[in-house]
ChimeraX commands (.cxc) that place a marker at each C-alpha (Angstrom):
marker #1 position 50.52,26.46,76.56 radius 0.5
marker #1 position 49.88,22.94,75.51 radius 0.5
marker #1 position 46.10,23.87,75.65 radius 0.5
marker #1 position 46.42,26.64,73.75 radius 0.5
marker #1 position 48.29,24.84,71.11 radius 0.5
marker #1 position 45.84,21.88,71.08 radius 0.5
marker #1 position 43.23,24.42,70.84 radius 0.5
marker #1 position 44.83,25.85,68.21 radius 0.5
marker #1 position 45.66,21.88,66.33 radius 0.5
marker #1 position 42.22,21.16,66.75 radius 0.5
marker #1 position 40.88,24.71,65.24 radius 0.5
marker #1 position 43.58,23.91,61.82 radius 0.5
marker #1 position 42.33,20.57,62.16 radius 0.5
marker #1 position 38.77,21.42,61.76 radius 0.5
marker #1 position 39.00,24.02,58.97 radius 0.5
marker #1 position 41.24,22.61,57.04 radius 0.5
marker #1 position 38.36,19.24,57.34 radius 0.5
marker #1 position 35.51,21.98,56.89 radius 0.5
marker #1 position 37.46,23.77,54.24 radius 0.5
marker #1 position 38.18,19.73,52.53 radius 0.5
marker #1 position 33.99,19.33,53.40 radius 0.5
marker #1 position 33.26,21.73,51.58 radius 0.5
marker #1 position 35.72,21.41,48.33 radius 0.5
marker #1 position 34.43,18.20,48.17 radius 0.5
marker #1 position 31.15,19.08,48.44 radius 0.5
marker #1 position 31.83,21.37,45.73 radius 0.5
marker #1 position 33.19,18.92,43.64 radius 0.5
marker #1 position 30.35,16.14,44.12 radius 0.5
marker #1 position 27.83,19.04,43.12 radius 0.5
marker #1 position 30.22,19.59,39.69 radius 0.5
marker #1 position 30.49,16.11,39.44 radius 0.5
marker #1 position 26.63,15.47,39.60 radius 0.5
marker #1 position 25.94,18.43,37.63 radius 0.5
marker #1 position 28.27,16.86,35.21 radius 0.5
marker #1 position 26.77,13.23,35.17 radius 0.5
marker #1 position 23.53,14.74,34.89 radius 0.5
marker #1 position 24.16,16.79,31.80 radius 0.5
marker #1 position 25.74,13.46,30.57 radius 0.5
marker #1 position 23.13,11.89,31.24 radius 0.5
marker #1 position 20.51,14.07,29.80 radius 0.5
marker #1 position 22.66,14.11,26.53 radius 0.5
marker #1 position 22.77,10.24,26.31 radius 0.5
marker #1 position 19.18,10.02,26.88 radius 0.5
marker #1 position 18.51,12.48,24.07 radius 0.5
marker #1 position 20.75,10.73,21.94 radius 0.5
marker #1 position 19.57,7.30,22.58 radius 0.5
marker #1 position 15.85,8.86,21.92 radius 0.5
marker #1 position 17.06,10.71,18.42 radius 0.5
marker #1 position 18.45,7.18,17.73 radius 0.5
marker #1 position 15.64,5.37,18.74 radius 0.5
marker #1 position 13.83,7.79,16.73 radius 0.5
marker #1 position 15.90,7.54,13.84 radius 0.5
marker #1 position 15.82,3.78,13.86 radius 0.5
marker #1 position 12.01,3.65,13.81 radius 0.5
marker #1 position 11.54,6.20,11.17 radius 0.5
marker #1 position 13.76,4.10,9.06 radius 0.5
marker #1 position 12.17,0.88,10.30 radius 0.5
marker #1 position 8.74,2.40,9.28 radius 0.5
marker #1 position 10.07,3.67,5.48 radius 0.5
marker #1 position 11.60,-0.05,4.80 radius 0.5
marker #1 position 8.23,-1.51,5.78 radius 0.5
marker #1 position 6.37,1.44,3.58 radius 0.5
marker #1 position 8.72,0.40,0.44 radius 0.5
marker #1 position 8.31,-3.16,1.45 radius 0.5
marker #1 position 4.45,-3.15,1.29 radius 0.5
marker #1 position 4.99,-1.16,-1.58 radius 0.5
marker #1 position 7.51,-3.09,-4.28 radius 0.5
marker #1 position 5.14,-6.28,-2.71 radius 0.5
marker #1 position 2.19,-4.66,-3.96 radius 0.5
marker #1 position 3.62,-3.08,-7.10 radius 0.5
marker #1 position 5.05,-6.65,-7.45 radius 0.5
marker #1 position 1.91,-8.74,-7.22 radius 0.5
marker #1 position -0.05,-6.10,-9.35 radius 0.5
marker #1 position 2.55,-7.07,-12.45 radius 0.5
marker #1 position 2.34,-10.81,-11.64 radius 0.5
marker #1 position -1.44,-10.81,-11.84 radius 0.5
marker #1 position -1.18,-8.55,-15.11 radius 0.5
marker #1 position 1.25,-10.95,-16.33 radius 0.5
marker #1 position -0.65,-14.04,-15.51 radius 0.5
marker #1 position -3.66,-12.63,-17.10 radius 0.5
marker #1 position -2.05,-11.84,-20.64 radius 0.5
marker #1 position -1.00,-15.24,-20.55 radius 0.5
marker #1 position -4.05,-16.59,-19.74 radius 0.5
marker #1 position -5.73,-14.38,-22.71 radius 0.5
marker #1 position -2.89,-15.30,-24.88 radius 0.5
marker #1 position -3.09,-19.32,-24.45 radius 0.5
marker #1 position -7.04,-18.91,-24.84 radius 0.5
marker #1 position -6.33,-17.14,-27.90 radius 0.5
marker #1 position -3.93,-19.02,-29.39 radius 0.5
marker #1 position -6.22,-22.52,-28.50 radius 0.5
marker #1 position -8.91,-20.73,-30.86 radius 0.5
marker #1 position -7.00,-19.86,-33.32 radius 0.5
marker #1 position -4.09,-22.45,-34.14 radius 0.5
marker #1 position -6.06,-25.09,-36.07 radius 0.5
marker #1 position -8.17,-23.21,-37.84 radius 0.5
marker #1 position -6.30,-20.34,-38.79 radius 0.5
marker #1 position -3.30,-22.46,-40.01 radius 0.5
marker #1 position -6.53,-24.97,-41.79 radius 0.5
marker #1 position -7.54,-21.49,-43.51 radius 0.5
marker #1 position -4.59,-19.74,-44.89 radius 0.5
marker #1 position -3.08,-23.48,-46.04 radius 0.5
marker #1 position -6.35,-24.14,-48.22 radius 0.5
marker #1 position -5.92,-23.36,-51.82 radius 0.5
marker #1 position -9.37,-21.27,-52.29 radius 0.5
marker #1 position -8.64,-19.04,-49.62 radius 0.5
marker #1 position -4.84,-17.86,-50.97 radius 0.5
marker #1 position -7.03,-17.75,-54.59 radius 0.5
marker #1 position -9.19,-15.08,-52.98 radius 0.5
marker #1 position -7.43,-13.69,-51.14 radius 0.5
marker #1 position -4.20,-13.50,-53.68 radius 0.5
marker #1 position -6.53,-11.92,-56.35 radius 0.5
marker #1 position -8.27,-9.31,-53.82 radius 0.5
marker #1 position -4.65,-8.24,-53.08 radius 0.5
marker #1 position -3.22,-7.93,-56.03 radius 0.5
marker #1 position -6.20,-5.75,-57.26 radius 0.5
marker #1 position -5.79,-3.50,-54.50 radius 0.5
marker #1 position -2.13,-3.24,-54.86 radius 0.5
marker #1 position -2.28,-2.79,-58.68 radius 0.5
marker #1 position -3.66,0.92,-57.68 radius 0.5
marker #1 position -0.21,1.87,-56.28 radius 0.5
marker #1 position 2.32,-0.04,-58.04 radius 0.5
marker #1 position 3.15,-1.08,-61.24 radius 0.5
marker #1 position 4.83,-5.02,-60.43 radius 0.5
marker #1 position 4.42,-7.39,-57.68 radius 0.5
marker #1 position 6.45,-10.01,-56.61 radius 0.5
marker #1 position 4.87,-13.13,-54.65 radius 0.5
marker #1 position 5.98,-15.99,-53.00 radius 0.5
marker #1 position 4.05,-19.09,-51.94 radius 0.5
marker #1 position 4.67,-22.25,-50.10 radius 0.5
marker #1 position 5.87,-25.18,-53.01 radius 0.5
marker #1 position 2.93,-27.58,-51.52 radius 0.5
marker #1 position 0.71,-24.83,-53.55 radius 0.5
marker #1 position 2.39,-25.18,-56.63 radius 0.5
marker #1 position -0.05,-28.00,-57.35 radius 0.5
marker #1 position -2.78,-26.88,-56.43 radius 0.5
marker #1 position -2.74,-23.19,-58.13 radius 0.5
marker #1 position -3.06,-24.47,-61.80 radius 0.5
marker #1 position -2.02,-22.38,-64.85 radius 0.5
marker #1 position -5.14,-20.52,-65.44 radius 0.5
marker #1 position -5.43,-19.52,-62.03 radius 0.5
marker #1 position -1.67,-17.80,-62.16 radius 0.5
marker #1 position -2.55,-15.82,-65.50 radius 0.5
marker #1 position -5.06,-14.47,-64.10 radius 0.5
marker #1 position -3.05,-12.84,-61.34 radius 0.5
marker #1 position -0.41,-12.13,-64.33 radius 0.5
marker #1 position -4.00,-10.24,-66.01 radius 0.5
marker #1 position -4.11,-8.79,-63.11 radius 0.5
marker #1 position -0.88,-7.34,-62.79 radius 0.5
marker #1 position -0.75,-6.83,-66.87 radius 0.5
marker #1 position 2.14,-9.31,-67.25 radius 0.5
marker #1 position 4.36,-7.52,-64.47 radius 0.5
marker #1 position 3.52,-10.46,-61.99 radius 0.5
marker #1 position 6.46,-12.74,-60.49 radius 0.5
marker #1 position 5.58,-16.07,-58.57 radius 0.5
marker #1 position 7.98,-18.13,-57.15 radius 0.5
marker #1 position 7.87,-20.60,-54.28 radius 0.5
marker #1 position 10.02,-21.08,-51.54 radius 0.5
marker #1 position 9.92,-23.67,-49.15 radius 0.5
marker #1 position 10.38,-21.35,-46.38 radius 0.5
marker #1 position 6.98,-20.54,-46.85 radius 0.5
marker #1 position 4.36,-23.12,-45.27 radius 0.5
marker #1 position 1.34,-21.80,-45.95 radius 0.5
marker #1 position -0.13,-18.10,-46.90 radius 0.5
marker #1 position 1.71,-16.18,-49.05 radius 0.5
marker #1 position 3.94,-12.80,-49.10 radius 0.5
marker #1 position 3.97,-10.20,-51.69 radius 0.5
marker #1 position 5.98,-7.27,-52.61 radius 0.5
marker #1 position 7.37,-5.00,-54.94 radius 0.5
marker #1 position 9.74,-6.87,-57.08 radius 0.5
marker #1 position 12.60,-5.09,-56.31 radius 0.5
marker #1 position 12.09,-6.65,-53.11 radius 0.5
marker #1 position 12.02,-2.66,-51.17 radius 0.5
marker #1 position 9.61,-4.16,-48.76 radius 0.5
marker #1 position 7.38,-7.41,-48.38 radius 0.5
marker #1 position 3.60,-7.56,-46.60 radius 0.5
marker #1 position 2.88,-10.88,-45.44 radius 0.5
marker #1 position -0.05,-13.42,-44.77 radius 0.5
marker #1 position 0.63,-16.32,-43.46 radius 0.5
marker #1 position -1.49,-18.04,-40.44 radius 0.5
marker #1 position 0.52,-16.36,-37.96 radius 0.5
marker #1 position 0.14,-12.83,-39.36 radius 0.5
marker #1 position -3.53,-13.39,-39.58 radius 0.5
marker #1 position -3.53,-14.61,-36.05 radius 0.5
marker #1 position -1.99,-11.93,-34.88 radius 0.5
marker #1 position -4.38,-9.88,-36.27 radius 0.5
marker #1 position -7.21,-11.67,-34.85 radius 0.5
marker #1 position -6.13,-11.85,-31.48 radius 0.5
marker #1 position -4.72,-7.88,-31.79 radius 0.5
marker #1 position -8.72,-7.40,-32.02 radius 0.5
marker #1 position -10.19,-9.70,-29.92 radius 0.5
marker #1 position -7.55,-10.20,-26.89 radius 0.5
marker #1 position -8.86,-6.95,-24.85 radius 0.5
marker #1 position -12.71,-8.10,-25.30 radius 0.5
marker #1 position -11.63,-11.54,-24.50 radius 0.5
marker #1 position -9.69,-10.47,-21.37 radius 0.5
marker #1 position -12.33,-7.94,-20.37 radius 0.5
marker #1 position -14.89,-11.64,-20.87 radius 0.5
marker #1 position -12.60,-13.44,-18.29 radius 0.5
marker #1 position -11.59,-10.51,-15.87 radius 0.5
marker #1 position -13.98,-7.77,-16.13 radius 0.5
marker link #1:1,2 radius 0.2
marker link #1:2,3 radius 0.2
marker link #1:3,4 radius 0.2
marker link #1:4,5 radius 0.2
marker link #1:5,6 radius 0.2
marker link #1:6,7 radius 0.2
marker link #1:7,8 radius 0.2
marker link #1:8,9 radius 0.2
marker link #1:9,10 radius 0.2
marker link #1:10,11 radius 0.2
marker link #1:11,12 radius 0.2
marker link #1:12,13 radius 0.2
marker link #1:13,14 radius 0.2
marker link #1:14,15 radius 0.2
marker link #1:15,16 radius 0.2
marker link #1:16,17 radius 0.2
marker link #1:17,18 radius 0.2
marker link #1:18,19 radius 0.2
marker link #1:19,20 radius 0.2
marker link #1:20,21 radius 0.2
marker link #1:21,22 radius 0.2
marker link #1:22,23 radius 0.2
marker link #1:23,24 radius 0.2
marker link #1:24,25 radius 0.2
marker link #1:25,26 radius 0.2
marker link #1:26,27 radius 0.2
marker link #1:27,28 radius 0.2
marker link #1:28,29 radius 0.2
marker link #1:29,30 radius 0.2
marker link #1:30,31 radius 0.2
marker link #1:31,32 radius 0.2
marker link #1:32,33 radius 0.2
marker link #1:33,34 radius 0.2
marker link #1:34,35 radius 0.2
marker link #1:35,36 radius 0.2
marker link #1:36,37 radius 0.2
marker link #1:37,38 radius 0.2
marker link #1:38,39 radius 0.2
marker link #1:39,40 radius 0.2
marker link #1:40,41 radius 0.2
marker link #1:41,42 radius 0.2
marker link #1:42,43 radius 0.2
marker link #1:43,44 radius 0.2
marker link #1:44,45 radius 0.2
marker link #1:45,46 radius 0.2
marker link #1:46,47 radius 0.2
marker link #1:47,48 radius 0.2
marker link #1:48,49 radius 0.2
marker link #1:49,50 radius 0.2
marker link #1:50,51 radius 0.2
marker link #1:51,52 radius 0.2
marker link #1:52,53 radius 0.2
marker link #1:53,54 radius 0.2
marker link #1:54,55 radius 0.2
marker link #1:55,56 radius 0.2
marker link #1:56,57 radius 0.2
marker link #1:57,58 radius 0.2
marker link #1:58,59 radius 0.2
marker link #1:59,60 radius 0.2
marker link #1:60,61 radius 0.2
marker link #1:61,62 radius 0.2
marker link #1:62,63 radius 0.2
marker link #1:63,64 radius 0.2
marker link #1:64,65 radius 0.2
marker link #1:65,66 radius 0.2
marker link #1:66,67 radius 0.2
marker link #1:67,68 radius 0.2
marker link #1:68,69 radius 0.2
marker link #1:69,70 radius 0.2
marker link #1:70,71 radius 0.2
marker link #1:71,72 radius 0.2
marker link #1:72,73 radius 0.2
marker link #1:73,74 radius 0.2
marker link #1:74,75 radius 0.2
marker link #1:75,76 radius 0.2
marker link #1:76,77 radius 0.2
marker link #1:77,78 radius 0.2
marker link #1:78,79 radius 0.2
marker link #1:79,80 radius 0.2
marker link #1:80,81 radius 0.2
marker link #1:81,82 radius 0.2
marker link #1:82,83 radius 0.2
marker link #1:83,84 radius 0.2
marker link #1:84,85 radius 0.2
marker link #1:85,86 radius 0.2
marker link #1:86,87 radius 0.2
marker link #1:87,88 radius 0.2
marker link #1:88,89 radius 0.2
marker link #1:89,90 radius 0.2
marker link #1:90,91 radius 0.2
marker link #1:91,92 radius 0.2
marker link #1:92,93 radius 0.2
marker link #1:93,94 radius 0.2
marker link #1:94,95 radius 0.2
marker link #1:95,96 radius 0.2
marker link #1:96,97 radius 0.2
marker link #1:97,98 radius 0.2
marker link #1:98,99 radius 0.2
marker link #1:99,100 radius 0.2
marker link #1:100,101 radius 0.2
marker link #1:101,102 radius 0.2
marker link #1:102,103 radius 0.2
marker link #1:103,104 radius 0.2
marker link #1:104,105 radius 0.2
marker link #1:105,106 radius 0.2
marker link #1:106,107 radius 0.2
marker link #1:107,108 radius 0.2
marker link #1:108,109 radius 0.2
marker link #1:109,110 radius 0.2
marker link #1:110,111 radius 0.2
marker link #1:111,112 radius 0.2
marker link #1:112,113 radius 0.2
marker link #1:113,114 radius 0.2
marker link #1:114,115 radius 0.2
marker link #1:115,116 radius 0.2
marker link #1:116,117 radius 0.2
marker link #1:117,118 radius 0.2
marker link #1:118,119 radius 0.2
marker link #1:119,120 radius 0.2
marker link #1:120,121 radius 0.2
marker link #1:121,122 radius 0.2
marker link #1:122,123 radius 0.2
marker link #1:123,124 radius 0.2
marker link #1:124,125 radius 0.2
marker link #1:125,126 radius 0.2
marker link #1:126,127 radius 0.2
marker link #1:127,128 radius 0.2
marker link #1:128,129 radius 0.2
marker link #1:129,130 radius 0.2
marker link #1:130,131 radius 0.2
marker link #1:131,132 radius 0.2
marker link #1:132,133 radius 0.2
marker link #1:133,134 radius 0.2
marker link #1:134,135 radius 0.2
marker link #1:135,136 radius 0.2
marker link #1:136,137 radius 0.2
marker link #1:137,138 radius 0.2
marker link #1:138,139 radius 0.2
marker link #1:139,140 radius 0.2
marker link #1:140,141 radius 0.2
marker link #1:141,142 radius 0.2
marker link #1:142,143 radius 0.2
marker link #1:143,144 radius 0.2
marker link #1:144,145 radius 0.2
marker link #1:145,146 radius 0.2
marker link #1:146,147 radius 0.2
marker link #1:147,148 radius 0.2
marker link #1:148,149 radius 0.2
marker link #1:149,150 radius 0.2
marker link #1:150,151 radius 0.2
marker link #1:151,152 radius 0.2
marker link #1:152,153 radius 0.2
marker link #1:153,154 radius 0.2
marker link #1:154,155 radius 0.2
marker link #1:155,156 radius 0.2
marker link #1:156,157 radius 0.2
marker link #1:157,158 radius 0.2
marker link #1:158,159 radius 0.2
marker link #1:159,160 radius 0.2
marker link #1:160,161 radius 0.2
marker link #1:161,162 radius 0.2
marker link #1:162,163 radius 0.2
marker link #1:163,164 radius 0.2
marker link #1:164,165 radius 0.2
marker link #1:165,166 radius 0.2
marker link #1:166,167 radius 0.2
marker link #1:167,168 radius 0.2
marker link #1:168,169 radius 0.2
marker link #1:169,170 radius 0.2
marker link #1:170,171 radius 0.2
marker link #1:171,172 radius 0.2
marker link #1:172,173 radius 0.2
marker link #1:173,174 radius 0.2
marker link #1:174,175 radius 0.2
marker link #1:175,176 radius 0.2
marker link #1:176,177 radius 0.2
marker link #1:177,178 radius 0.2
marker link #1:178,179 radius 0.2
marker link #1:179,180 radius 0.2
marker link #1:180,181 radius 0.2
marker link #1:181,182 radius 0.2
marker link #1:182,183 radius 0.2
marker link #1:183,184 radius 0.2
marker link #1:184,185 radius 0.2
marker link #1:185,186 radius 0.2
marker link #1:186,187 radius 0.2
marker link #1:187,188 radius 0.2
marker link #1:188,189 radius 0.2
marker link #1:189,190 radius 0.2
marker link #1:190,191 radius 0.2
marker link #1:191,192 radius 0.2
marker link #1:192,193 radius 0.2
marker link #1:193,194 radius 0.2
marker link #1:194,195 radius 0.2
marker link #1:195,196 radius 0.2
marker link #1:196,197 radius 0.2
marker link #1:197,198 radius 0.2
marker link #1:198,199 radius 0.2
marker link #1:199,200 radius 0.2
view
């Protein structure tokens, strides 16, 4: 009877170890099942980010390269205008301010503007630099007042350095002509031939 009941023990014994085998078989084939799906995810995740982060990487180098170049284009436009601008302005600032200072150009030019402007208005208002007062004598002015038929105003103001303005006399609007307005309109002509002479 003992046998039979050892037989029997050792029969329990090894199912139930089998049955325990087998469970835990079972769960070491969930479990790897599990880790590997795990570990599949995490790899495609760490790849997306990977992929992500390079993509983005890429675009901030792209823009990079791009403001830089967008960025040195402007500087080297800038630096050229300036360059034009200085050799413009090295031409022009003696003479120009030598020109529309002397006396027999602001004659000239005073009575070629006044007989243009006679065509459209009736009275003129002009203002000179006082250093000109003694230099534009009497007969000079009433000739411009000829000009004009009488309706001629001159006054000078020692805001005015050189040149001259004019303008209606109530004062609705003024043109100018001093040395820097006729710079200006020198360089306004010659600054893209002269930057098209240094840069091509």
């Amino acid at each position: 009877m003992n046998d039979q009941l050892q037989e029997l023990l050792t029969r329990v014994y090894d199912e139930g170890v089998a049955k325990a085998k087998a469970e835990a078989a079972l769960i070491l084939e969930a479990a790897n099942t599990e880790a590997a799906a795990i570990k599949s995810k995490a790899s495609s995740e760490a790849e997306s980010i990977v992929s992500a982060a390079t993509k983005k990487a890429q675009d901030i180098a792209s823009n990079s390269s791009s403001d830089l170049k967008t960025a040195a284009a402007h500087s080297l436009s800038s630096l050229k205008t300036k360059i034009t601008e200085l050799i413009l302005d090295k031409a022009f600032a003696g003479d120009i301010k030598a020109v529309s200072s002397d006396p027999e150009f602001i004659r000239k030019t005073l009575e070629t503007v006044l007989e243009g402007w006679k065509k459209d208005h009736s009275d003129a208002a002009v203002t000179l630099s006082p250093e000109l007062s003694a230099k534009l004598d009497e007969n000079f002015l009433g000739r411009l007042k000829a000009i004009m038929d009488g309706k001629l105003n001159i006054d000078y103001n020692p805001v005015m350095k050189n040149g001259f303005t004019i303008s209606p006399q109530d004062g609705a609007y003024k043109l100018s002509f001093t040395d820097e307005d006729f710079s200006n309109l020198f360089k306004s002509f010659l600054r893209p031939r002269t930057a098209a002479l240094l840069f091509g």
